[in-house]
MDTraj code that builds the backbone (N, CA, C; nanometers):
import mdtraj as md
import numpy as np

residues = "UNK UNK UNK UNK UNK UNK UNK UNK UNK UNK UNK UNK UNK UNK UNK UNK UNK UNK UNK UNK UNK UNK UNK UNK UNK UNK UNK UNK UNK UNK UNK UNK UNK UNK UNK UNK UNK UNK UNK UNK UNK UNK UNK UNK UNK UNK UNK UNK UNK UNK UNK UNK UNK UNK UNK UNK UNK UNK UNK UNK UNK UNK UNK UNK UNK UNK UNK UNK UNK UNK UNK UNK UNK UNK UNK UNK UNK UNK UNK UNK UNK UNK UNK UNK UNK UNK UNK UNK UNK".split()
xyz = np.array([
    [9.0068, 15.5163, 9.9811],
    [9.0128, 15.6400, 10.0558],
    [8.9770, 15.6128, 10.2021],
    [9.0606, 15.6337, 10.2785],
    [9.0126, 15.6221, 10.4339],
    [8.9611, 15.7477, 10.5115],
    [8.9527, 15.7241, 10.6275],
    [8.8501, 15.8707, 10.6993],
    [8.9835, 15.9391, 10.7715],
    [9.1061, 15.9300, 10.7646],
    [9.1878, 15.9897, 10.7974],
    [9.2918, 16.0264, 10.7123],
    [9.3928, 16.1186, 10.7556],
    [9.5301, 16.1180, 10.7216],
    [9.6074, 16.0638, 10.7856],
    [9.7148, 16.0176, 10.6981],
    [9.8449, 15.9655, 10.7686],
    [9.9868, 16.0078, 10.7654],
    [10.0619, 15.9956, 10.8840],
    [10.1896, 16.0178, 10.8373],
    [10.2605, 15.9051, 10.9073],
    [10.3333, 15.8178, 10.8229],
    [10.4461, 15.7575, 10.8475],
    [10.5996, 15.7838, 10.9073],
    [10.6257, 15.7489, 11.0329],
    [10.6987, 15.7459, 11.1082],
    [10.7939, 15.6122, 11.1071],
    [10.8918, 15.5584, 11.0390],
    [10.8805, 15.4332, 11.0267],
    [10.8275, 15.3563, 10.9511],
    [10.8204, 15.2019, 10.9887],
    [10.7743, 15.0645, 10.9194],
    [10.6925, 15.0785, 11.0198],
    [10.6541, 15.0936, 11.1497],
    [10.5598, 15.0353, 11.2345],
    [10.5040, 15.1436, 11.3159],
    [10.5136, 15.2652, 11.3126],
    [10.4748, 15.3953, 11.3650],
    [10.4284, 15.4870, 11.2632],
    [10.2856, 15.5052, 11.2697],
    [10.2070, 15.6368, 11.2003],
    [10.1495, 15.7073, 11.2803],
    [10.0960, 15.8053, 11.2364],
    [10.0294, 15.9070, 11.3125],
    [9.9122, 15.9051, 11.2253],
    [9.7854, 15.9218, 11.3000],
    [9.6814, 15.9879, 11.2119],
    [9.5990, 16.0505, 11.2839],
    [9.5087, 16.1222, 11.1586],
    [9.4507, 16.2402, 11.2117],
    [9.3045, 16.2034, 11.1848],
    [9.2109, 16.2843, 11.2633],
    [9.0887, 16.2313, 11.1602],
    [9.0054, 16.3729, 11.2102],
    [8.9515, 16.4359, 11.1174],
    [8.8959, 16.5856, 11.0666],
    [8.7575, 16.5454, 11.2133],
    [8.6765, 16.6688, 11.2237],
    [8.5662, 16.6635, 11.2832],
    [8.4561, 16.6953, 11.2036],
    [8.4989, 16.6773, 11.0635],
    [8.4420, 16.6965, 10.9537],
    [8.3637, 16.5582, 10.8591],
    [8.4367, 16.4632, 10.9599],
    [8.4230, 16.3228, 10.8052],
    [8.2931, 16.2632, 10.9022],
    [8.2400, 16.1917, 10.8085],
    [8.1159, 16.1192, 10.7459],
    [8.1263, 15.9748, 10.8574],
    [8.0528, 15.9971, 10.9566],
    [8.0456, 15.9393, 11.0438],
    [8.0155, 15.7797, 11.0266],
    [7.9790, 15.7551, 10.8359],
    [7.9284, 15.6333, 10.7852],
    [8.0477, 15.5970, 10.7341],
    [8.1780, 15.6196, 10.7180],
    [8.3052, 15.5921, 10.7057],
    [8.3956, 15.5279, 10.8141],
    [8.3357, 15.5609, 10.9120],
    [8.4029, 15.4874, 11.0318],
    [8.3072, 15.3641, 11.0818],
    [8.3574, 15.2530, 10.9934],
    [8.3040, 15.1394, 10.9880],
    [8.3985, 15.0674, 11.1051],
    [8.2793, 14.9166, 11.1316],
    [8.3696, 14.8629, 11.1865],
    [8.4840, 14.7572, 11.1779],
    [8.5893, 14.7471, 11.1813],
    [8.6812, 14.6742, 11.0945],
    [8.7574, 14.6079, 11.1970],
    [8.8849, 14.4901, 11.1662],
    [8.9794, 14.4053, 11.2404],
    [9.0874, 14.4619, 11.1545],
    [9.2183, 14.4374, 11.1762],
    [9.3305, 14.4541, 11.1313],
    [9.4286, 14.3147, 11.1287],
    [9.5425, 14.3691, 11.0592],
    [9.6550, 14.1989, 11.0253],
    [9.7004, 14.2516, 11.1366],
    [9.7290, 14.2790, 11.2319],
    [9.8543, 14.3006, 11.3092],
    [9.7876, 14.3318, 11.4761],
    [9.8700, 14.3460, 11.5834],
    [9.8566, 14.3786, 11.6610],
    [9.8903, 14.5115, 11.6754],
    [9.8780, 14.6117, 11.7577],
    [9.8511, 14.7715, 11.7485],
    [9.8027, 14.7920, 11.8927],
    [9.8930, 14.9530, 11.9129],
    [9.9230, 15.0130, 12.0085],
    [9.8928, 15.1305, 11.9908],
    [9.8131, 15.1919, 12.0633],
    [9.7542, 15.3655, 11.9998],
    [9.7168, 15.4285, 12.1491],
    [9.8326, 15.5582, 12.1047],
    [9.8193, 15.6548, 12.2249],
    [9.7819, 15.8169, 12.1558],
    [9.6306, 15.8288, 12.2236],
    [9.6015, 15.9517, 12.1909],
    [9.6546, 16.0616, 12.2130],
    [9.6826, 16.1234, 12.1219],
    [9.7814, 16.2947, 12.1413],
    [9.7350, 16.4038, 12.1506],
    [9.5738, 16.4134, 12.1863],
    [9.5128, 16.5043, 12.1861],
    [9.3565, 16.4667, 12.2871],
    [9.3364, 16.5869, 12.3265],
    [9.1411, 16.5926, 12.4510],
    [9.1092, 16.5698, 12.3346],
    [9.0129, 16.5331, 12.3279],
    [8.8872, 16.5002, 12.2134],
    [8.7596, 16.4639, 12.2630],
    [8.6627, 16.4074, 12.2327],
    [8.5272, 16.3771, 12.2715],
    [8.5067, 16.2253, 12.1446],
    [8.5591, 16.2390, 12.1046],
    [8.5925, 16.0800, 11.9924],
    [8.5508, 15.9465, 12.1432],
    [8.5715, 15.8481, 12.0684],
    [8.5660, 15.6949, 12.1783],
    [8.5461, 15.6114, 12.1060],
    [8.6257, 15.4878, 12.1411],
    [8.7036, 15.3666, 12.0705],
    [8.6013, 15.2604, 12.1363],
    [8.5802, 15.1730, 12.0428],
    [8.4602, 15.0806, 12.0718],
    [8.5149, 14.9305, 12.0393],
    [8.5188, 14.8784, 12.1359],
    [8.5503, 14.7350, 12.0948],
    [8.4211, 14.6364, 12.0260],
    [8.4370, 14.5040, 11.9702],
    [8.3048, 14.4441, 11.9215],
    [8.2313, 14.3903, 12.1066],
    [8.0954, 14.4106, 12.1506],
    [8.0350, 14.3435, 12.2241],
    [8.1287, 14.4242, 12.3396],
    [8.1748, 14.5420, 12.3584],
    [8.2341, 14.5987, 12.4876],
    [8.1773, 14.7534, 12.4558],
    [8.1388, 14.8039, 12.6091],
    [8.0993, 14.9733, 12.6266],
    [8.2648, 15.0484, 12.5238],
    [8.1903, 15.1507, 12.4511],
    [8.2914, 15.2598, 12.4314],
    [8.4006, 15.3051, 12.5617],
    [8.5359, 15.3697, 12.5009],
    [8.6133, 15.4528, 12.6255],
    [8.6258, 15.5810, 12.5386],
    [8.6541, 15.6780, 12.6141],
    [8.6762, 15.8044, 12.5767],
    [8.8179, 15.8107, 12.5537],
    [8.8105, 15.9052, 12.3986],
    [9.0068, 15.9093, 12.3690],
    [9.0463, 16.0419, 12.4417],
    [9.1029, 16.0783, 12.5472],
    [9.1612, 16.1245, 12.5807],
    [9.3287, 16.1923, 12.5749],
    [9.3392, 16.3016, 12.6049],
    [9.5574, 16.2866, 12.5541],
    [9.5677, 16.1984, 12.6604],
    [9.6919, 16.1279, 12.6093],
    [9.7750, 16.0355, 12.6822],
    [9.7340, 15.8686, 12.6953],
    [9.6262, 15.8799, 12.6350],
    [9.5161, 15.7328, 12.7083],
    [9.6267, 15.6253, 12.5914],
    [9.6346, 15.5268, 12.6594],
    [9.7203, 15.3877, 12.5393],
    [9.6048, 15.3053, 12.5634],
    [9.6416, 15.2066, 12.4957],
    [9.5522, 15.1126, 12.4621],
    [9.5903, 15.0008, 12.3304],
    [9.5417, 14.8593, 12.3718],
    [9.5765, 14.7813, 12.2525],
    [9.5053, 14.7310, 12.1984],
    [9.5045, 14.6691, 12.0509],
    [9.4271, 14.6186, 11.9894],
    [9.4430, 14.5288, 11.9240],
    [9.3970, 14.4130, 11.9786],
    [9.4241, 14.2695, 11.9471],
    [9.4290, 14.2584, 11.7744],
    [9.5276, 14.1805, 11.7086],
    [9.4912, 14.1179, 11.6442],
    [9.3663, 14.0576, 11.5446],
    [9.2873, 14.0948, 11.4907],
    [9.2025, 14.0373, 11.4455],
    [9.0608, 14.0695, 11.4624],
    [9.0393, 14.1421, 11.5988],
    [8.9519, 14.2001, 11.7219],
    [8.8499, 14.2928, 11.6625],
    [8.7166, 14.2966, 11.6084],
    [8.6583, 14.3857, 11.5917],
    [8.6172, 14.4797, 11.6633],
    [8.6611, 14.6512, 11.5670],
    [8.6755, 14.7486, 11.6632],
    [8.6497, 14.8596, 11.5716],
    [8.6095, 15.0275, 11.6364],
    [8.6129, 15.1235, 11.5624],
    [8.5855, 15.2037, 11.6326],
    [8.6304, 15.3254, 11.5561],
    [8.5928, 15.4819, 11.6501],
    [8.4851, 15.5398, 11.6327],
    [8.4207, 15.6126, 11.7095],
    [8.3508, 15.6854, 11.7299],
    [8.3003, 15.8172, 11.7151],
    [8.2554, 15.9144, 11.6122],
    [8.3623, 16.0600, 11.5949],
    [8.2502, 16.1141, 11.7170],
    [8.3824, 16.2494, 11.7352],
    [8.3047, 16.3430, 11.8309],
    [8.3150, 16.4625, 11.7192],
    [8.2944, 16.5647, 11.8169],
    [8.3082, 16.7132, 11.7571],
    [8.4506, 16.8109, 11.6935],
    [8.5398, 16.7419, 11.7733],
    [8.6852, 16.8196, 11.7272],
    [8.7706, 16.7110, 11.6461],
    [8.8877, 16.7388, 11.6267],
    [8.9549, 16.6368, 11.5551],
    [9.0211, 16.5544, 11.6295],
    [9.0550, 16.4362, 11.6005],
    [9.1138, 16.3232, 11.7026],
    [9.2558, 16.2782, 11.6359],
    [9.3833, 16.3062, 11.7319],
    [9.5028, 16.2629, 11.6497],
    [9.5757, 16.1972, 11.7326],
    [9.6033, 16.0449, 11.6779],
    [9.6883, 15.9071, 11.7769],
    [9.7755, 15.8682, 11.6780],
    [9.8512, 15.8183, 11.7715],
    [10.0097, 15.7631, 11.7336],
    [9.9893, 15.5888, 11.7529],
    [9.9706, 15.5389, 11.6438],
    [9.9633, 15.3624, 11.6245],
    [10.1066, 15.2825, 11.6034],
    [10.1799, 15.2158, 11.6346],
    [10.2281, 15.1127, 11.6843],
    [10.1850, 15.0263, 11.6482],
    [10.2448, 14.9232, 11.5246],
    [10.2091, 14.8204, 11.4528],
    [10.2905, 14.7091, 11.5047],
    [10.2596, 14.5870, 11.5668],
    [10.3612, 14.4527, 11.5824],
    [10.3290, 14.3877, 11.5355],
    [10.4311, 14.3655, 11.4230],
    [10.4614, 14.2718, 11.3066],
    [10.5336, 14.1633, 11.3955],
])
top = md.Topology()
chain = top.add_chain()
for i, resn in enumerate(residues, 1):
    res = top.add_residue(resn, chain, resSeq=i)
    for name in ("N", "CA", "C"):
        top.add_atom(name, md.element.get_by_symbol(name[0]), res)
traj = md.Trajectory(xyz[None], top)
């Protein structure tokens, strides 16, 4: 079970959502197989944390990439946070 929903757009484009509701001990910090591209679609108060780097604020419109392998995770805020990921396989 993950801390979001998803919707599939594609092989390499999802969308997800994540409630202002979930369990702030669910948003662990994790790496991924792939390289990834995520542009926030919504204001929020959320922020994306790289391993050993200051948080940024997710903002609409903000892109951003995420290495390969790279330990990383979000941050929840108060409202719900919804980005569009970009997988390169």
């Amino acid at each position: 079970m993950f801390p979001f929903t998803e919707q599939k757009n594609g092989n390499d484009l999802v969308v997800r959502e994540f409630d202002a509701d979930v369990d702030p001990h669910e948003l662990v910090w994790h790496r991924d197989r792939e390289n990834r591209t995520v542009q926030v679609w919504n204001d929020s108060d959320w922020q994306f944390q790289f391993e050993n780097e200051l948080p940024i604020d997710l903002k609409k419109n903000v892109y951003f990439t995420i290495p390969k392998g790279v330990y990383h995770r979000v941050i929840k805020g108060t409202t719900n946070l919804k980005v569009a990921i970009t997988k390169h396989f």
